[in-house]
N, C-alpha and C positions, 0 to 999 in steps of 0.2 A: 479579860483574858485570864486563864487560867495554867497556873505553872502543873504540865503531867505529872512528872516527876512525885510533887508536893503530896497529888491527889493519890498519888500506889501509898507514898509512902502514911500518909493517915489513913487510909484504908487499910494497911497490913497493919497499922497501931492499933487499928478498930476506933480510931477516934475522926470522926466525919460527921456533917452536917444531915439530917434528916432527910434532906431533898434529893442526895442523892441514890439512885439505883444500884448497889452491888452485887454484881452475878460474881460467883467464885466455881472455876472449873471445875466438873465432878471428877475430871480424871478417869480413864476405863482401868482401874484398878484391878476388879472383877476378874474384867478380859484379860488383864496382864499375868493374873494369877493363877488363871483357869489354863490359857495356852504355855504358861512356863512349867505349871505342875504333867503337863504332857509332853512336854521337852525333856524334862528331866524324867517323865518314866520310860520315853521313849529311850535316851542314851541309857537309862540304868539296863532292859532291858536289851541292849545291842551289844553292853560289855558283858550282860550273862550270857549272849547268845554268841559270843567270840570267846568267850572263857577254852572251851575246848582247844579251840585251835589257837591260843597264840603260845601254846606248846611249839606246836609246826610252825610257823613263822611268822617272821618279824614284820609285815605287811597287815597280817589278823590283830596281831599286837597292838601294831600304829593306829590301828584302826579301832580298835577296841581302846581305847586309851584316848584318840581325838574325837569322836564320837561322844562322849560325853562333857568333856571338854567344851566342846562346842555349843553343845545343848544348855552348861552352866550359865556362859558368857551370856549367851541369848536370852536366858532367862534373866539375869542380871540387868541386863538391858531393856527388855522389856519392864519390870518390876520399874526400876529404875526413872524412864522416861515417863512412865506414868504417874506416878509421884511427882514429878520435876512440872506436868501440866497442872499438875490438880492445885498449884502455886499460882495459874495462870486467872488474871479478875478483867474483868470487864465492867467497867463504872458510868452508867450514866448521868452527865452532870445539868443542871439549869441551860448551862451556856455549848454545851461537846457532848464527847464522847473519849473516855481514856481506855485503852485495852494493854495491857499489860501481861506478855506469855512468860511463863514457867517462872514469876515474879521476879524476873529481871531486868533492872530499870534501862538497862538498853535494848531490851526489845519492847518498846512502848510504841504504841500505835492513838494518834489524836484524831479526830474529827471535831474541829471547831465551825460554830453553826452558823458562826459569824461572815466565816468565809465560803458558807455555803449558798449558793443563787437559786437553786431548786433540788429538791430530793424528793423522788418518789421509790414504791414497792413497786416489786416486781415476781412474780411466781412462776413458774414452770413446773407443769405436772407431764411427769414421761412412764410410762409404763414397758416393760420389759415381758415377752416372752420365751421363755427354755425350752418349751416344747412340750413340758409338763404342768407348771403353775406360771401365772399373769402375775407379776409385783406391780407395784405404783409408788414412785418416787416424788416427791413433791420439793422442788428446789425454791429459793429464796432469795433475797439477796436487796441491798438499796442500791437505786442508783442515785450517784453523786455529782452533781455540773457546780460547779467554782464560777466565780465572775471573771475568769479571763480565760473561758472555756476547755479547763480539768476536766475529766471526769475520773470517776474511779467507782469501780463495782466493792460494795461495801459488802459482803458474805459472813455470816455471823456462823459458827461451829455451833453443833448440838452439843459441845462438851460445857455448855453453860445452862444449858434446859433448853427449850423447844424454841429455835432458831426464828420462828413466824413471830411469835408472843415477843420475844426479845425486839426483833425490827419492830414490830408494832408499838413499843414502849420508845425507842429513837426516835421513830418516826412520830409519833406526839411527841416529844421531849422538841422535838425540831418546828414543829408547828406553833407549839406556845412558844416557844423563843422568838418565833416570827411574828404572832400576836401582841408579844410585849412591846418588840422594837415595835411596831409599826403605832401601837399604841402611846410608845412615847416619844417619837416621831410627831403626831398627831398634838401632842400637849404642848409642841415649844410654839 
């Protein structure tokens, strides 16, 4: 058994055993800074276009005044939250699974493999048309049954890299876990 807690915290010391897996969130930083640099030209560009009138009144005024306002906050926010993910790791161990959002130890999520009865993949491919282009969505996810009939649908974010490849690494991590026990099961 392993203590989560233990495992975020020598993960964020950088000092951890080789066998473990550490994805660390990319955080859409990018996206954050791409849509707030348009928030903010959008309000600058709504108090130059209220400048005339908030001679005439005090409604052009409010408006020209909260209008950017707005657009700041938002930005802030966004900037903000995506930083506070890109904190966010996900570690896979010998024995689990420790996920840890925006590195904060009370939002820790475990999957121990111990108490796990069977795990398999699961994919879904749905494709979408607008009326102009076809997309194709490819969804993912583990499903999880416990030995006193849990389940839980285990869904891994793209903000750690390619959500399939990641399951695929659990999903062996969970297999040889099973090989070992069964294998020292098998010695006594």
């Amino acid at each position: 058994m392993y203590n989560p807690r233990r495992v975020i915290e020598c993960v964020q010391q950088k000092d951890y055993p080789s066998d473990w897996s550490v994805f660390q969130s990319n955080g859409d930083l990018k996206f954050a800074i791409g849509i707030s640099v348009t928030l903010l030209c959008t309000g600058l560009f709504a108090t130059v276009s209220f400048l005339p009138l908030i001679r005439l009144s005090i409604i052009a005024m409010c408006i020209g005044l909260l209008l950017p306002t707005v657009c700041v906050a938002w930005s802030t926010w966004l900037i903000s939250r995506s930083l506070r993910q890109r904190r966010s790791l996900l570690v896979i161990l010998p024995e689990g699974v420790v996920e840890c959002y925006e590195g904060k130890i009370a939002n820790i999520t475990t999957l121990e493999f111990e108490k796990i009865q069977h795990m398999d993949r699961e994919t879904h491919n749905s494709d979408f048309n607008n009326g102009r282009a076809i997309s194709y969505v490819t969804s993912s996810w583990l499903n999880i049954y416990g030995y006193h009939g849990e389940y839980t649908k285990w869904d891994i974010g793209s903000n750690y890299g390619d959500p399939i490849d990641i399951e695929g690494k659990i999903f062996a991590a969970y297999q040889y876990y099973r090989q070992q026990k069964q294998y020292m099961q098998q010695q006594l």
